[in-house]
C-alpha positions in Angstrom: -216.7 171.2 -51.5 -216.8 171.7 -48.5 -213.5 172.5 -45.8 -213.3 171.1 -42.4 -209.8 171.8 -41.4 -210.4 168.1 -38.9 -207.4 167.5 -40.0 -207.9 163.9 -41.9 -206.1 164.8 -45.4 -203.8 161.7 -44.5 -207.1 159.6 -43.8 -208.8 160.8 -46.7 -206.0 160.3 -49.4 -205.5 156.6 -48.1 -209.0 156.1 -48.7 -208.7 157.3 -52.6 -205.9 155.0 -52.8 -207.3 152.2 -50.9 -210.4 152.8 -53.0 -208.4 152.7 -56.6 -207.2 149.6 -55.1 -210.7 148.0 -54.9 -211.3 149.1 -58.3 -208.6 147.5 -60.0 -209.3 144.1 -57.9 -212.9 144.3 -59.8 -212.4 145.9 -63.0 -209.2 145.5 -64.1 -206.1 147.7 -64.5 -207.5 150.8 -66.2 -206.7 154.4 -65.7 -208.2 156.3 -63.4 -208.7 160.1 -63.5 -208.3 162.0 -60.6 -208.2 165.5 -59.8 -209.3 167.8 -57.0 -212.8 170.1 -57.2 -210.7 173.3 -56.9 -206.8 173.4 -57.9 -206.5 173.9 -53.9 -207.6 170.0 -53.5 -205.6 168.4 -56.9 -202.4 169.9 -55.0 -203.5 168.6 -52.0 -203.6 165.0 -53.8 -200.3 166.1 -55.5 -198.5 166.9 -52.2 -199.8 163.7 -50.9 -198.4 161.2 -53.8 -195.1 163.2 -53.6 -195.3 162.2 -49.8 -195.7 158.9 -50.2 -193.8 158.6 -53.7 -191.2 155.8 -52.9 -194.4 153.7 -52.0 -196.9 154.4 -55.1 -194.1 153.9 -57.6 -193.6 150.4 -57.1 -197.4 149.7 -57.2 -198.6 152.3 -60.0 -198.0 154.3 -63.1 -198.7 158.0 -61.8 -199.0 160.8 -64.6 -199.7 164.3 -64.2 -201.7 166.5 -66.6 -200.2 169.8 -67.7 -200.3 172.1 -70.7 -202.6 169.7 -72.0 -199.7 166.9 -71.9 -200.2 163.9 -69.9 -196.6 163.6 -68.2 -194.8 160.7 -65.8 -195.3 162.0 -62.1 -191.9 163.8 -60.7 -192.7 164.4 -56.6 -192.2 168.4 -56.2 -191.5 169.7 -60.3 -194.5 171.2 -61.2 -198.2 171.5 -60.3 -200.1 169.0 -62.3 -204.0 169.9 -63.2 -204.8 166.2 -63.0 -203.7 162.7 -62.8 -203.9 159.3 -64.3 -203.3 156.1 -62.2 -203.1 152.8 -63.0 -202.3 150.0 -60.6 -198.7 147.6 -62.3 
């Protein structure tokens, strides 16, 4: 919860990723739920995917939560309130 401002969003997000990575490599290819402790931090991890969109897309299935509908990720539509990955 807390806010550094050390700037190491980029750092952190690749370790989520890297981490989700590891996961699937041991448990298989399930969902994985993610979203932020505050809507501040699940739009931080939405500005990141939408960042590096071009990349996740060819290794995961990205959907974003909202209006209690799980929908497939579109980079800068809407602000999601959560997301499911899954690795391909």
């Amino acid at each position: 919860m807390s806010i550094t401002n050390n700037l190491d969003r980029d750092i952190v997000l690749s370790t989520v990723a890297n981490t989700i990575n590891t996961f699937c490599d041991h448990h298989g290819n399930h969902y994985i739920y993610v979203e932020g402790s505050t809507p501040s931090r699940t739009r931080l991890y939405q500005m990141g995917i939408a960042g590096l969109w071009e990349e996740i897309c060819l290794d995961f299935e990205v959907y974003g939560l909202k209006d209690n509908g799980w929908h497939e990720f579109e980079p800068n539509r809407i602000n999601y309130d959560a997301f499911l990955v899954k690795r391909k």
